[in-house]
C-alpha positions as CSV (number, residue, x, y, z in Angstrom):
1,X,98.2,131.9,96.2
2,X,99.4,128.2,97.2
3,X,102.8,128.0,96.8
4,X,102.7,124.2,96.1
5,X,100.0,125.8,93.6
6,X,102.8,128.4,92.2
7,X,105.2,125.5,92.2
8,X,102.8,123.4,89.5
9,X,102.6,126.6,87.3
10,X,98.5,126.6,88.4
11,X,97.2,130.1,88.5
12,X,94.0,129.8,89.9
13,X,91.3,127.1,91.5
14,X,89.3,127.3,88.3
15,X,88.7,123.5,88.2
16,X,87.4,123.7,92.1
17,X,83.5,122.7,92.0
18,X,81.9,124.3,95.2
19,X,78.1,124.8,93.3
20,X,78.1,120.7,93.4
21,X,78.8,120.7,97.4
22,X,75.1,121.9,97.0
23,X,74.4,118.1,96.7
24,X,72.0,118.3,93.8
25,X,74.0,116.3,90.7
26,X,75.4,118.1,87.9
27,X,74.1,116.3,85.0
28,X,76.4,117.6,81.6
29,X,74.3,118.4,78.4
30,X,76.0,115.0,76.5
31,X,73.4,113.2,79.7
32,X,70.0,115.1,78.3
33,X,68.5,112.3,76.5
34,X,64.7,111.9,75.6
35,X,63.2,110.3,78.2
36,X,61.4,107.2,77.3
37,X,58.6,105.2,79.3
38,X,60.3,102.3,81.0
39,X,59.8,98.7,79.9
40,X,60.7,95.6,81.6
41,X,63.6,93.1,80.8
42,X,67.4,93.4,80.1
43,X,70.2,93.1,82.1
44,X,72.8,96.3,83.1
45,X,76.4,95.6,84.4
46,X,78.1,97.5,86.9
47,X,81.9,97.4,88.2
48,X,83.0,97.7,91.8
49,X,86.8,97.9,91.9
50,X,86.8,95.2,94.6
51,X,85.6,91.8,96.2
52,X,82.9,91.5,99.0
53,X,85.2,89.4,101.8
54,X,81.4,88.1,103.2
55,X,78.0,89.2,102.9
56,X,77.4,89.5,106.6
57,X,76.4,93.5,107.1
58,X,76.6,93.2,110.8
59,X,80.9,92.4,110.6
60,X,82.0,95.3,108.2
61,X,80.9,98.7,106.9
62,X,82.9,98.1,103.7
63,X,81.3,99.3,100.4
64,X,81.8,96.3,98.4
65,X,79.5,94.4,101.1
66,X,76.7,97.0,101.4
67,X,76.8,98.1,97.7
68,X,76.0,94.8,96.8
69,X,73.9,93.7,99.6
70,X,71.4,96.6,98.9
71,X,70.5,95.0,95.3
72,X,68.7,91.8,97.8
73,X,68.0,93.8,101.0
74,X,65.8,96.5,102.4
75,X,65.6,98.8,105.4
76,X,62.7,99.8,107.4
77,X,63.2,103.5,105.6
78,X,64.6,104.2,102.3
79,X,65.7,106.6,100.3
80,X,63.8,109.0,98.0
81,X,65.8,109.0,94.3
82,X,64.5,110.6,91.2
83,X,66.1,113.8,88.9
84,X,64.6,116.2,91.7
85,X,66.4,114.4,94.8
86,X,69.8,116.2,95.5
87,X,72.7,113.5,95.4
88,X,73.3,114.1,99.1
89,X,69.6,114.7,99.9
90,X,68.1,112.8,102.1
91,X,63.9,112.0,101.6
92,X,62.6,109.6,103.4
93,X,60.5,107.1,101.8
94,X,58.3,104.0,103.0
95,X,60.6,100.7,103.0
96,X,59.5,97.6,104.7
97,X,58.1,100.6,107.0
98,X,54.6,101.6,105.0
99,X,53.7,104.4,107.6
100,X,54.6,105.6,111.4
101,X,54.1,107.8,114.2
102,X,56.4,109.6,116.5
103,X,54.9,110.7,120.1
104,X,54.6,114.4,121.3
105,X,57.7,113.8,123.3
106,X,59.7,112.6,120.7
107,X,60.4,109.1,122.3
108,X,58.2,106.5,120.7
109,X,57.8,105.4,117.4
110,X,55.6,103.0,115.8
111,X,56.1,101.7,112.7
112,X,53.6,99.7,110.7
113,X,54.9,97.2,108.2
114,X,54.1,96.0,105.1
115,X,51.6,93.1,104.3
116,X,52.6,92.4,101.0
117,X,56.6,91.2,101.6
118,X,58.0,88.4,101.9
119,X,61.6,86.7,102.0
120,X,62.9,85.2,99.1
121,X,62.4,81.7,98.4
122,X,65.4,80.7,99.5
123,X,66.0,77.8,102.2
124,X,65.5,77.8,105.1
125,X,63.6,81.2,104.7
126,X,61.8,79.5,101.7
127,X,59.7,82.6,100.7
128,X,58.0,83.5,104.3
129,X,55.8,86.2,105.2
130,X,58.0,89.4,106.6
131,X,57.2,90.3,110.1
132,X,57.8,92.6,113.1
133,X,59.8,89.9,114.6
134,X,62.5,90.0,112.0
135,X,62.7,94.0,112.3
136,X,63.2,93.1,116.2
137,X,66.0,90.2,115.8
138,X,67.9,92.3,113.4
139,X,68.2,95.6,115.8
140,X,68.6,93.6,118.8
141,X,72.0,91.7,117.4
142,X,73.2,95.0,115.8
143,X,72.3,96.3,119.1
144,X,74.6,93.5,120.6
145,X,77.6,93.2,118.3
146,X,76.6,95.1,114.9
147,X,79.0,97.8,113.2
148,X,76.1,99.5,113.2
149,X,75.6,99.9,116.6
150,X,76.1,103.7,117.1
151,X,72.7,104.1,115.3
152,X,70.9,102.9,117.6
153,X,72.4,104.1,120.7
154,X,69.7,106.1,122.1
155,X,67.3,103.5,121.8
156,X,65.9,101.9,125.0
157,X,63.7,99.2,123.8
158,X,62.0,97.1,120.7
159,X,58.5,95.6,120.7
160,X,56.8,93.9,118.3
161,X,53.1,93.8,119.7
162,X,51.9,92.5,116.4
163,X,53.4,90.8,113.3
164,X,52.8,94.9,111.4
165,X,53.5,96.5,114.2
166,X,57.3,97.5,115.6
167,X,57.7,100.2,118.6
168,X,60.8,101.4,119.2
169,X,61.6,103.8,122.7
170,X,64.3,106.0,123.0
171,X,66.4,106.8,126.1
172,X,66.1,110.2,125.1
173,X,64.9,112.3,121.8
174,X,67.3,111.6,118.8
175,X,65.4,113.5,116.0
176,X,67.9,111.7,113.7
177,X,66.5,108.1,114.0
178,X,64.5,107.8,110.9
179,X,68.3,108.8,108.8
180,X,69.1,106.3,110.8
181,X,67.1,103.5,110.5
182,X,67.6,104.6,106.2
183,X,71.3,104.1,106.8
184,X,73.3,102.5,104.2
185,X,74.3,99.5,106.9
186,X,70.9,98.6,108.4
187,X,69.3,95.9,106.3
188,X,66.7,94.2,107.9
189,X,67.2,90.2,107.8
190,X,65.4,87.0,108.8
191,X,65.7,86.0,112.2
192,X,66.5,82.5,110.9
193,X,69.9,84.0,110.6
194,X,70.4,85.4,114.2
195,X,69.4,81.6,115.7
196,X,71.8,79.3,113.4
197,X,69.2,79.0,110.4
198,X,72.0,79.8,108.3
199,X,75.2,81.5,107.6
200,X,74.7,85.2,106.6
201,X,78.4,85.5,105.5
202,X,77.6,83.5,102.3
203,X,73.7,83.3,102.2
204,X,72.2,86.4,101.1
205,X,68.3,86.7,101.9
206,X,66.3,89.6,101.7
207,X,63.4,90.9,100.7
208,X,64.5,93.4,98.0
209,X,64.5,93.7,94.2
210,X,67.0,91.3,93.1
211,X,68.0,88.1,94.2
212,X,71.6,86.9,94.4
213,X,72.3,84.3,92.3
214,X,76.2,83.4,92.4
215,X,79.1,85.4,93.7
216,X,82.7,84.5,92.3
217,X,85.5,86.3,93.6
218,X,87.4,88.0,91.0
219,X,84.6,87.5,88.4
220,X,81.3,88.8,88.8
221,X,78.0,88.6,91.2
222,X,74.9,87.9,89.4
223,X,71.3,88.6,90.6
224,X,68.2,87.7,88.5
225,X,64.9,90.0,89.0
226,X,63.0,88.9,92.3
227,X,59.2,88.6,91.1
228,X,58.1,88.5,94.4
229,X,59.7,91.9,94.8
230,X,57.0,94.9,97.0
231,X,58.0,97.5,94.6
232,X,55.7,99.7,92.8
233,X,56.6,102.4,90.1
234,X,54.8,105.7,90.7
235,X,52.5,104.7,87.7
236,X,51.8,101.2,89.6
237,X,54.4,99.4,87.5
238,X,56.2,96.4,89.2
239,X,59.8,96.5,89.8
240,X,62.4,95.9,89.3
241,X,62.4,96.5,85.5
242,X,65.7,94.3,84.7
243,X,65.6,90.7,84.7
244,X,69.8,90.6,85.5
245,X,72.3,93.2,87.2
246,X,75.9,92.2,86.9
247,X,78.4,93.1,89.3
248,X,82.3,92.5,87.9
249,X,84.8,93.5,90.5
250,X,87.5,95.1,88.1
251,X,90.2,96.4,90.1
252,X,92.7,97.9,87.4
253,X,91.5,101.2,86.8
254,X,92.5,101.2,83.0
255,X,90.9,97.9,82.5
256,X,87.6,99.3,84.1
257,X,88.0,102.2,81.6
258,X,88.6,100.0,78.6
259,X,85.2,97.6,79.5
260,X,83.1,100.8,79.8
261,X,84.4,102.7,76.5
262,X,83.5,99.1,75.1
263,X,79.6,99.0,76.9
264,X,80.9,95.9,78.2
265,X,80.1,98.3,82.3
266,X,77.0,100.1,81.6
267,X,77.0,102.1,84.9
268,X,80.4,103.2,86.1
269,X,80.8,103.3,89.5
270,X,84.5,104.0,91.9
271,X,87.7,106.4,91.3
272,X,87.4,108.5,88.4
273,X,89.4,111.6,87.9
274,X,88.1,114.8,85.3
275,X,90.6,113.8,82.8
276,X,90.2,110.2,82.1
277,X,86.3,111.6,82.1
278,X,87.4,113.1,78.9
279,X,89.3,110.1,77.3
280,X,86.2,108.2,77.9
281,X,83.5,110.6,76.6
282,X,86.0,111.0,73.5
283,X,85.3,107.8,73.0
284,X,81.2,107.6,73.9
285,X,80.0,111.0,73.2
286,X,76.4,110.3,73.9
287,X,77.2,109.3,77.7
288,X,75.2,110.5,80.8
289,X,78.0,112.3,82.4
290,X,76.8,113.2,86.2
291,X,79.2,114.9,88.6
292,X,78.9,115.4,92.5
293,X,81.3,116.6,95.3
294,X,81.9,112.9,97.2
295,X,79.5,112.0,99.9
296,X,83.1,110.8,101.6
297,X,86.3,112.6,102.2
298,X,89.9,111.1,103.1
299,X,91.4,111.6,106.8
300,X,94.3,111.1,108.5
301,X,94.3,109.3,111.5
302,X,96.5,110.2,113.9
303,X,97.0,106.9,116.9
304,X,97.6,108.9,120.3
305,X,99.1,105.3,121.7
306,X,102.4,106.4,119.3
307,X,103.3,109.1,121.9
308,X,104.3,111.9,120.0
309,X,100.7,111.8,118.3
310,X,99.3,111.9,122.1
311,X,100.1,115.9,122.2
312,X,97.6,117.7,120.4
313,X,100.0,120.4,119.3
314,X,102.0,117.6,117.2
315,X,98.7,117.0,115.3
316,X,97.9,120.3,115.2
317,X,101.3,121.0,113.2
318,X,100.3,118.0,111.1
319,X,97.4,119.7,110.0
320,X,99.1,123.1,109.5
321,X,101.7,121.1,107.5
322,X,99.1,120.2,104.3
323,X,98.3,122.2,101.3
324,X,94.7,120.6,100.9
325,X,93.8,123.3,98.1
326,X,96.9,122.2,96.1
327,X,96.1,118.9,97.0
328,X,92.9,119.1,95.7
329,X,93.6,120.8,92.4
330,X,96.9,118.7,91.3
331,X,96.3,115.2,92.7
332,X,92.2,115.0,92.4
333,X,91.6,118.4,90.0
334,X,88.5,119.0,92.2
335,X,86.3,119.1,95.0
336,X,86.3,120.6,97.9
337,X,88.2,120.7,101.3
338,X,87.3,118.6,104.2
339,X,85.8,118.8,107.6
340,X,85.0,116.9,110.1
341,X,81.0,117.1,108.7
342,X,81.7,116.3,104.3
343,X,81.2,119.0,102.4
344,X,78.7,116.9,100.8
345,X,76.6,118.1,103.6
346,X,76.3,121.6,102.8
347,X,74.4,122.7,105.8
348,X,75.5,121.0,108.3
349,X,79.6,121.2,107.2
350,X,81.7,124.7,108.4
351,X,81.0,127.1,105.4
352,X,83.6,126.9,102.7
353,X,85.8,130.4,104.3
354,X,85.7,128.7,107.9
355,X,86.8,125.5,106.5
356,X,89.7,127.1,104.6
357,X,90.7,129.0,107.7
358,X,90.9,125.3,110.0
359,X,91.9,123.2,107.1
360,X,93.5,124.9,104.0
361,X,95.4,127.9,105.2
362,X,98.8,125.7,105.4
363,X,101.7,127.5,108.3
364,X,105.0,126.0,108.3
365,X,106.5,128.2,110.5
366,X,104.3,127.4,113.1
367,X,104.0,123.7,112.1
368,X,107.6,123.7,113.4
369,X,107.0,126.2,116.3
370,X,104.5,123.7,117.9
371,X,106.5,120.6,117.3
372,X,109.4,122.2,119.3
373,X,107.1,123.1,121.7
374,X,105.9,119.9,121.7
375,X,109.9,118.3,122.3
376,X,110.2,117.7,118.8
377,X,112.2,120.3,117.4
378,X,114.4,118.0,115.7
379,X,111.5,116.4,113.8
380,X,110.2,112.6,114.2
381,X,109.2,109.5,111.8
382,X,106.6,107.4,112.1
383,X,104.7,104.6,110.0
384,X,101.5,105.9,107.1
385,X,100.0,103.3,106.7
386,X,98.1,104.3,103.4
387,X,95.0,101.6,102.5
388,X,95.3,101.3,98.5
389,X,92.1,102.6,97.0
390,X,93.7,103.2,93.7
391,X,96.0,105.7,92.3
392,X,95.0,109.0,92.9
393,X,94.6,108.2,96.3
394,X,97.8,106.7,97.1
395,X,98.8,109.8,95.1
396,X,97.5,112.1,97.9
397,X,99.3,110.0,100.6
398,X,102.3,111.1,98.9
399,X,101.6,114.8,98.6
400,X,100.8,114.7,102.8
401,X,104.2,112.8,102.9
402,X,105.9,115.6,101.0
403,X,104.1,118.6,103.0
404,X,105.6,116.7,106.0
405,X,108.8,116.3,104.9
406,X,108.9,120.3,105.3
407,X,108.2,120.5,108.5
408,X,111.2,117.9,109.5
409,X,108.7,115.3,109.8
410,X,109.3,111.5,107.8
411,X,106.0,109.7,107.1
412,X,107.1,106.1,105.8
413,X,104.2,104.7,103.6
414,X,103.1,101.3,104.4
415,X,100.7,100.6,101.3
416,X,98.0,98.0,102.3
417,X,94.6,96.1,100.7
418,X,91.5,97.9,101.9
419,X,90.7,95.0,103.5
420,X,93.3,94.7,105.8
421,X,93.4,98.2,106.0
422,X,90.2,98.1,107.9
423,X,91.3,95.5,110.4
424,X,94.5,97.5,111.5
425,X,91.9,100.4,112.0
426,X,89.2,98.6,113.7
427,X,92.8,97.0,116.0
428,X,94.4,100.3,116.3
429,X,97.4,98.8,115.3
430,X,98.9,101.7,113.5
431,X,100.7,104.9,114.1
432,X,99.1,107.0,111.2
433,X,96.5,105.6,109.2
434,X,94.9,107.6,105.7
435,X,91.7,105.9,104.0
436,X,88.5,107.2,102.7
437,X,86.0,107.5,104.7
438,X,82.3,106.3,104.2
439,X,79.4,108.5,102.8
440,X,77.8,109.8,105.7
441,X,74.1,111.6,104.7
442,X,74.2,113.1,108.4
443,X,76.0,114.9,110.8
444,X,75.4,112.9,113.4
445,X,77.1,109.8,111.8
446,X,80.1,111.6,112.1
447,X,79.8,112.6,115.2
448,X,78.8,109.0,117.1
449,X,81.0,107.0,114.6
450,X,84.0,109.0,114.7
451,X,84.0,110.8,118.4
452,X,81.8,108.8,120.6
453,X,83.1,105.9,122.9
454,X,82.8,102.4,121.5
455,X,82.0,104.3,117.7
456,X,82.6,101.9,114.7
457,X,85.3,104.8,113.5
458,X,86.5,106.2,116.5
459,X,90.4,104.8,115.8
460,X,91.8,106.6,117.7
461,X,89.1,106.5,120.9
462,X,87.9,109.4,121.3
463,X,86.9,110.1,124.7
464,X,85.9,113.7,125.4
465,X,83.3,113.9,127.8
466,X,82.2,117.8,126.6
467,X,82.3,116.4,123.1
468,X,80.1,113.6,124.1
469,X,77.7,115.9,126.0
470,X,77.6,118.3,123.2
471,X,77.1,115.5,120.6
472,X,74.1,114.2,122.4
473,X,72.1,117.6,123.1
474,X,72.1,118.2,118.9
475,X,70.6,114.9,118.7
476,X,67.7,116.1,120.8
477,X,67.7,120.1,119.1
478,X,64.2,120.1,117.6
479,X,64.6,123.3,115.6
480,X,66.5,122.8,112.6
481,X,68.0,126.2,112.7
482,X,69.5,125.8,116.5
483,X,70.4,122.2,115.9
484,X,72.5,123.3,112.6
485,X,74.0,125.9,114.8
486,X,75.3,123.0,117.5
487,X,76.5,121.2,114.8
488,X,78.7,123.6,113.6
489,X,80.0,124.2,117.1
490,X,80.5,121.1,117.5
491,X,83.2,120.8,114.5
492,X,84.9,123.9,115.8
493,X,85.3,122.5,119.2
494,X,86.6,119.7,117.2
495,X,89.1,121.3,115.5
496,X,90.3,123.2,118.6
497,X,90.7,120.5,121.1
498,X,90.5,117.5,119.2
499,X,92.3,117.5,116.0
500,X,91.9,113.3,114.9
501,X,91.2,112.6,112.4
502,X,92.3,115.3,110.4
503,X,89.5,115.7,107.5
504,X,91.6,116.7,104.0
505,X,89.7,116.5,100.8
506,X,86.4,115.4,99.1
507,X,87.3,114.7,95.5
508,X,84.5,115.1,92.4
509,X,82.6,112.0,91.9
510,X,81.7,110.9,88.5
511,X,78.9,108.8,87.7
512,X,78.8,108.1,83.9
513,X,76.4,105.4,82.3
514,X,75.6,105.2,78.7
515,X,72.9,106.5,77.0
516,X,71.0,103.1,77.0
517,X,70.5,103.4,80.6
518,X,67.2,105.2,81.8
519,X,66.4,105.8,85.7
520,X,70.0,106.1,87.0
521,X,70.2,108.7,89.6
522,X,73.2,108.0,92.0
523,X,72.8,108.5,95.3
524,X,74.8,109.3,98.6
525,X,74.2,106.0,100.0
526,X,75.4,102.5,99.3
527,X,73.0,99.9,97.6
528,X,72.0,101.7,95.0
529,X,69.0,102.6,95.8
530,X,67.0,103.5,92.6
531,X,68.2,100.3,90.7
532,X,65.1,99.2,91.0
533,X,63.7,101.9,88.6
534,X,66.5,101.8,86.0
535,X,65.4,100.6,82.4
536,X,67.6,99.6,79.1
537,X,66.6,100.8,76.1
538,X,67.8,97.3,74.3
């Protein structure tokens, strides 16, 4: 038993979900409605607890860009949703992609594209045919300069022979492309963008579902339904079936509560902890109340330029230093610990006892042992800077700050926005640094974002050439089975020899809506992907 646990009077990790690290979304018995055939019209409203800072998705990987790009964009690939798609699962579906072909060697693929999309009629786009050459000139400037670059670094070249036809060759096999190419960051947009047709930080065109009708900061984003919209139902209905979505970027948490115990948030989206899950269904008992272990975890990153953080066995006793499983239960009351592959990933993350052994099998003693060996046997203090995602978050910085404190060490907490958060990361201009890490749907998006050279998370830069090496040959393992059993060593090797970021916890997610909501199935991917489907009963 924990003794941070023993100190909190908790007996046991009763509250601890591990079945929903499975994926699949628990969906309570208050969410069992009769389901009723969809109909078009209405309008739902949704809160993100912050701003978008620009609606360019080549500059920033930040959720309250992408979540709300993905209501006007699509990708080449999209996701499957639906009540028999796991939360973390990832199906791939036709997008602007209606069908491809991958060669025998594993190096080309052709995609054909739709014939029936087109931009929205907005200028200087003014409701043109889609083609291949937009696909091209939106790889080839992420290619250049994107966030998303990583995704595409095993591709060699892009052709478009036709305007249907895109071919893609790869420097070598990546049997990860088509996740990909269905990531949450790569939106396909008009190549008027890339040659000064317009300004993509404030102009949103794409070809998707809604279109963006105003944005104002602190208010709300609208979008009205886009009736030029691809989308087909599986009974051949068109979508979307809303005429409005509503965005309102709330950022108190008890005012967010309050609007969707009032209906005036219809789908609640952000932090949300088990017991203010209760105030609210207290208060709307006939709620859809859906939980999931997070598609993202928090880590500590750990800057090797602050020299005590360049010796491995200092962040090694960091690591040894945190209770994550009393952590987990008093600060989040849930979820499951971290590694460097989520634990949303249950295949592809260290099983739960290996994970507990690297990650939640705290050692004081030889926390302190390795700092002396280290030259610090008289402790050291250094900067956390903490990016202030809300309460419980800040909440965990606090409890790492505390395990610390054991060990001799001082953290000194340096709250910060999100946003600037992101640019001391993407600087390395920080010492320590704790934020919440993006859903990733793949191994491999850990692996290039956070370990590779030149990765869009790799704070700390990463340069390992065995890691590198090994991180490449699972992108080319064919057989499920092997490639799962890289991945895993991978993590280990990791753990051993790498240590940065240190992975600590992946809270419960909570996903409630209200009854008059039909269609919502949340998904481990930003954009909300089956939006397009969702129906109100009013």
């Amino acid at each position: 038993m924990s003794p941070l646990l023993e100190r909190h009077g908790i007996k046991a990790l009763d509250r601890l979900l591990p079945a929903l690290a499975l994926g699949a979304s628990l969906v309570l018995p208050a969410a069992l409605h009769a389901q009723e055939a969809p109909h078009h019209g209405g309008k739902v409203t949704i809160n993100i607890h912050a701003d978008a800072p620009n609606f360019d998705p080549l500059a920033s990987t930040e959720f309250a860009v992408h979540s709300r790009l993905g209501l006007a964009l699509s990708r080449l690939i999209e996701w499957s949703t639906g009540p028999e798609v796991g939360y973390g699962e990832f199906i791939p579906k036709p997008g602007l992609a209606k069908s491809w072909e991958i060669s025998p060697d594993g190096l080309t693929y052709t995609f054909h594209l739709r014939d029936d999309a087109v931009w929205q009629d907005v200028v200087p786009v003014s409701g043109r045919r889609f083609v291949a050459a937009d696909v091209v000139a939106t790889y080839e400037a992420i290619r250049e300069g994107g966030v998303q670059r990583g995704l595409l670094s095993a591709v060699d070249r892009i052709a478009a022979p036709d305007d249907h036809t895109v071919v893609i060759t790869l420097k070598r096999p990546n049997v990860v492309l088509l996740q990909n190419l269905a990531h949450q960051n790569m939106w396909i947009l008009p190549q008027e963008t890339f040659n000064g047709g317009y300004d993509r930080n404030t102009t949103v065109i794409g070809t998707g579902p809604f279109v963006l009708e105003s944005d104002e900061p602190g208010v709300a984003t609208r979008y009205v339904r886009n009736p030029a919209y691809y989308g087909r139902s599986a009974a051949g209905e068109q979508l979307p079936y809303l005429d409005e979505v509503e965005i309102l970027p709330l950022k108190d948490l008890n005012a967010r509560i309050m609007a969707f115990r009032a209906g005036q948030i219809d789908i609640w989206f952000g932090p949300l902890n088990l017991t203010q899950m209760e105030g609210i269904k207290q208060a709307v008992p006939d709620l859809q109340d859906i939980q999931t272990i997070a598609g993202n975890q928090t880590e500590l990153y750990l800057n090797p330029s602050f020299e005590p953080f360049a010796d491995i066995r200092v962040r090694q006793a960091i690591n040894l230093a945190i209770d994550r499983l009393a952590l987990g239960e008093v600060v989040r009351g849930g979820g499951a610990i971290g590694a460097p592959v989520g634990p949303a990933l249950t295949t592809q993350t260290l099983p739960e006892k290996e994970r507990i052994a690297l990650y939640g099998t705290p050692d004081h003693e030889k926390a302190k042992r390795l700092l002396a060996e280290a030259g610090y046997a008289d402790g050291l203090s250094f900067e956390f800077t903490v990016l202030n995602y809300g309460e419980e978050f800040v909440r965990e910085a606090e409890w790492i700050q505390q395990d610390l404190a054991e060990i001799g060490v001082t953290a000194q907490i340096r709250l910060v926005d999100t946003a600037s958060g992101q640019a001391l990361a993407s600087e390395g201009n920080f010492q320590a640094l704790f934020l919440i890490m993006s859903p990733f749907a793949e191994a491999d998006e850990y692996f290039t974002t956070h370990y590779l050279p030149g990765g869009n998370r790799n704070y700390t830069k990463v340069d390992d050439p065995k890691l590198t090496a090994m991180i490449e040959a699972q992108q080319a393992a064919v057989d499920p089975a092997e490639r799962v059993a890289q991945i895993h060593e991978i993590q280990r090797y990791i753990a051993a020899n790498v240590a940065n970021p240190l992975p600590v916890w992946a809270a419960v997610l909570l996903h409630p809506a209200h009854a008059r909501v039909k269609g919502w199935h949340p998904m481990m991917t930003q954009g909300f992907p089956s939006l397009p489907e969702v129906s109100v009963t009013d």
